[in-house]
N, C-alpha and C positions, 0 to 999 in steps of 0.2 A: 422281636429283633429282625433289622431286614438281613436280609441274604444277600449276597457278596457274590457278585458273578463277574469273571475273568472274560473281557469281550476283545476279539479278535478287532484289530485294526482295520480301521476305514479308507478304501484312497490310499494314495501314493506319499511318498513320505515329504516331508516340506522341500529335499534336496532334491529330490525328483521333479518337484513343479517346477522348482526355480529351474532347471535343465530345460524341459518343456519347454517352459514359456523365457528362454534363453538367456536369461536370467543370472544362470550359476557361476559365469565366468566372471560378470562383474559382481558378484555379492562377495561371492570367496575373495576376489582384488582385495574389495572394503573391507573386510572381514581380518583380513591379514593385513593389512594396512592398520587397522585401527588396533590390534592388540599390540604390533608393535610400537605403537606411540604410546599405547596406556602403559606397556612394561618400561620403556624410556623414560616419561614421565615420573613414574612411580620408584624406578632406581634412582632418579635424580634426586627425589624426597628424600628417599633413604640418604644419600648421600651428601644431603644439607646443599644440592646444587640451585638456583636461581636460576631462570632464563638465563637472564642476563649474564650468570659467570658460566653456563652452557655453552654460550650463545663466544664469549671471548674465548673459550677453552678453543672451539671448534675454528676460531678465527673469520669468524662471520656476524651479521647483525642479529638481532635479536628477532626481527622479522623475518628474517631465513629462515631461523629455528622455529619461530612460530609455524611458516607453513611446511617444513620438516615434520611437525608433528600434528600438522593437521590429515588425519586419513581422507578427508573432500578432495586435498592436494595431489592434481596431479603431477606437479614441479619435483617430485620427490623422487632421488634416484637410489640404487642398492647401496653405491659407494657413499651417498652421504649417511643413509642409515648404519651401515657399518664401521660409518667412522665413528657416529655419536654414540653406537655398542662398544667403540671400544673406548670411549674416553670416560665412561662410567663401569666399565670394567666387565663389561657383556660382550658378545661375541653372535651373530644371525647365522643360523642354518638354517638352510635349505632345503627340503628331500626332494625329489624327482622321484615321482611314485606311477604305474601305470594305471591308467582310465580305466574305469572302469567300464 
């Protein structure tokens, strides 16, 4: 039977390169960008919505909404995302946390 040995970590942690190599400000952007389109998308599911009656809820085109939910998009402002949290019954918070 082999033996099982507990090995101390190597190098810096993933979040530390991307810092380094300056990196961490735009991953985190995408990063939080892209889960809120995936929970938006994913409550719309839930809620039997379509683009398209998303897209008229919010009084916009269905291409708006497309790149609303595209995290690549840099077109995308707080107030349009919190509008489309609230018309599916979500609500975006925010923290302001200090650097560490």
């Amino acid at each position: 039977m082999a033996r099982t040995e507990e090995h101390e970590p190597v190098g810096s942690t993933f979040e530390s390169w991307l810092e380094e190599e300056g990196l961490l400000e735009e991953a985190t952007e995408h990063a939080v960008k892209a889960v809120i389109s995936w929970q938006l998308q994913k409550t719309m599911r839930e809620r039997g919505l379509s683009k398209k009656s998303m897209a008229a809820l919010m009084g916009t085109s269905r291409s708006q909404l497309e790149r609303l939910l595209d995290p690549e998009s840099d077109a995308v402002t707080l107030k349009s995302l919190m509008r489309a949290a609230r018309l599916v019954g979500k609500k975006i918070k925010i923290d302001l946390v200090d650097a560490a």
